[in-house]
N, C-alpha and C positions, 0 to 999 in steps of 0.2 A: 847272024853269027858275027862274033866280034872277037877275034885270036885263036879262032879254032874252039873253041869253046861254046856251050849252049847257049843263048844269047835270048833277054827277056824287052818283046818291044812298048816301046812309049811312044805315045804323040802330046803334042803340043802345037800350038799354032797350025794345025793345019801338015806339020812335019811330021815324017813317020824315019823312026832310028829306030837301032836296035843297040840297047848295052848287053856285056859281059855279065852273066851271072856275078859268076866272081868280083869281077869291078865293083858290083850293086852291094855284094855280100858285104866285101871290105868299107864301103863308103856307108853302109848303115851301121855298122861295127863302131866308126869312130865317130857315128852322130852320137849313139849312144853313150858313149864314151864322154866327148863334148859336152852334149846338150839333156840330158837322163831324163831332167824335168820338163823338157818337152813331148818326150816319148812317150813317159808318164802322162801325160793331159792326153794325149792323141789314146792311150789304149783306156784311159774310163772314158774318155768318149765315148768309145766304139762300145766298151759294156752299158750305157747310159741309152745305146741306137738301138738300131735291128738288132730282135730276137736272133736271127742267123748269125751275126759276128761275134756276139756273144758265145754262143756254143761252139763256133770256129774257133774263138780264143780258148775255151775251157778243154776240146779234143787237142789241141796244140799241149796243153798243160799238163793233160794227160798220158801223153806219150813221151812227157821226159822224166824221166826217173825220180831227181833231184826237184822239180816243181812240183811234182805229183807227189810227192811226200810232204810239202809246205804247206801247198794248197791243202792236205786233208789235217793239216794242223791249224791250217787255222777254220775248217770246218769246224774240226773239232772244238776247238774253243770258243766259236758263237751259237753252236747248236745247247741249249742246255736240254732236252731230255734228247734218248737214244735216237737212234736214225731207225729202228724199224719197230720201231715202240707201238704204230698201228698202220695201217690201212687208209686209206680214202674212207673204203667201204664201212671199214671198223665205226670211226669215226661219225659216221654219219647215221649209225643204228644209235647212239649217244644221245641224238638230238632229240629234240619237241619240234613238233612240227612249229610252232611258234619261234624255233633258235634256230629253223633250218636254213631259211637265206643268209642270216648271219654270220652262222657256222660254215656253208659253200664260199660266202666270201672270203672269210679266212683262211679256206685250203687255197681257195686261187693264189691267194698272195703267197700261202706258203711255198706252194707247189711253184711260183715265179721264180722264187728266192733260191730254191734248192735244184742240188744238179740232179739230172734221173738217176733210175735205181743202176741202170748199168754200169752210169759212170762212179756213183758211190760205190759199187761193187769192184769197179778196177780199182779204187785209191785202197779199199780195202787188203786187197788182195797186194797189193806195193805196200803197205806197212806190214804185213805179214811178212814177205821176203826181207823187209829192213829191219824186222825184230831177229831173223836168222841171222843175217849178216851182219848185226851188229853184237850178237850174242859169240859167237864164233871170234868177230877180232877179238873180242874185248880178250875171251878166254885166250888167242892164242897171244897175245903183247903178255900176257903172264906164262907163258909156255907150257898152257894146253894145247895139243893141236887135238883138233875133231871135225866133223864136217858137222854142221848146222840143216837139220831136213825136219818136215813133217813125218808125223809121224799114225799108221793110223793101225788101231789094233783088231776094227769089226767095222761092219756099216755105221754105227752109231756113235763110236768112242775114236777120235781124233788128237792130238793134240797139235800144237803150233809148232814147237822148239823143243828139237832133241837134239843132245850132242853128247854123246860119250867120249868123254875125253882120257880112261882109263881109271886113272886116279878119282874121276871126279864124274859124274852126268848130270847135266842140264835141261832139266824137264821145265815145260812152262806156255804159257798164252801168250796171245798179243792182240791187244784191243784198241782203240781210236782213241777211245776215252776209259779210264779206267774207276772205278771206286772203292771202296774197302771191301767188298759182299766181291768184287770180282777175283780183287787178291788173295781171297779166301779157298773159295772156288779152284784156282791154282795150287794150292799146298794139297787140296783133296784131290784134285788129277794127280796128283805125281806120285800120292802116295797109295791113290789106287790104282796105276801103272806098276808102282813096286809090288803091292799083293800080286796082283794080278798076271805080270811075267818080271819076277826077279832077275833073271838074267837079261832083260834088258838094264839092268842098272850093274853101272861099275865103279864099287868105290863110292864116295861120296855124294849121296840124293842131293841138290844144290834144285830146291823150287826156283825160277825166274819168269817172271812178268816184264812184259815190253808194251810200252802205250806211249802215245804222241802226247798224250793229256794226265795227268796225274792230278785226281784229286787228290786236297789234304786228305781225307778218311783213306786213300789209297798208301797213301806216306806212313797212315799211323800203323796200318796193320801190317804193313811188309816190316815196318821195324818191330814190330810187338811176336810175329811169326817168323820171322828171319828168313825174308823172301829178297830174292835178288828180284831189285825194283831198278828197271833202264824206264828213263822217258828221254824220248829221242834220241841225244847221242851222250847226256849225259849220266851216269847212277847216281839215282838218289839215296839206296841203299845198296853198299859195295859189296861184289862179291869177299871182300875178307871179312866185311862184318859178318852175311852169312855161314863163314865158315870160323868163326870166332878167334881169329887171328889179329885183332886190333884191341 
């Protein structure tokens, strides 16, 4: 212990001390600060070592809100087809027996590269919350207020993003990565949530889609359908466009 406080020990030489949390906390605080490109080499290091420090560092990642929303953007943008597009299993009903070591080699590597389904399912699950919460300011800095929730109408029929804000309701997805066929998809939820219980809709139907990733084809058709299109914290297509006030 060192000040009353929990105290983390070191040796050296043969010396055994103990420092201050704290102390330790603050003195790596201003290495960082200092030296950044240091820290920087020492953490691909450590993703370059042991399998174990690697997945230390990505559970680290994952528990903080704000990385854990990075991190699945830039998933997103080096992954080019979907994250659950097949199986191990799928995949290897595909092959010839003749492509088959080939093809196992290839998932090893993939399966190296990529975090498990668990952890793609938390970053997932943290871009859904960030499409709510970013749906919600954006509406209320224009003085909507509503509360941003999932919304689910049967076992089967879910959506992402509901916000009735009186004047106006906010129906809509939120995916990793997006393309035109998803932003599609979105204009037919919300307008099959209007058939389907009109009273949940107040005021003006307003479709929105929330994704890390925007393809062009996702850009043309929000603008061609007049879909309120957020990727990450910016809109690409403004709620005044979809309500044709520009």
């Amino acid at each position: 212990m060192c000040g009353g406080g929990f105290g983390l020990k070191l040796f050296k030489k043969g010396l055994d001390y103990t420092v201050d949390v704290e102390v330790l906390k603050r003195a790596l605080r201003e290495l960082v600060e200092r030296e950044p490109t240091f820290l920087r080499d020492i953490f691909l290091e450590a993703l370059r070592s042991d399998g174990r420090i690697a997945e230390t560092l990505l559970d680290l990642f994952t528990k903080h809100p704000e990385a854990k929303l990075r991190l699945a953007q830039e998933v997103a943008g080096s992954i080019a087809v979907p994250l659950n597009v097949a199986t191990k299993e799928d995949l290897a009903k595909l092959a010839t027996k003749e492509d088959m070591e080939q093809l196992r080699a290839e998932i090893r590597r993939i399966e190296n590269r990529m975090a498990t389904k668990e952890q793609i399912e938390s970053i997932t699950i943290s871009v859904e919350d960030s499409g709510r919460e970013m749906v919600q300011y954006l509406l209320e800095q224009r003085g909507y207020r509503c509360a941003a929730e999932r919304l689910r109408l049967d076992a089967d029929y879910e959506l992402d993003i509901y916000c009735n804000a009186g004047v106006l309701t906010a129906v809509g997805e939120v995916k990793v990565r997006a393309g035109g066929r998803d932003v599609e998809k979105t204009l037919e939820r919300a307008q099959e949530l209007q058939r389907r219980q009109p009273e949940k809709i107040s005021g003006k139907l307003v479709p929105v889609f929330y994704t890390l990733v925007a393809e062009p084809s996702a850009i043309q058709k929000a603008k061609e359908l007049k879909i309120w299109l957020i990727e990450s914290k910016r809109e690409v297509v403004t709620l005044e466009e979809v309500l044709g006030r520009i």
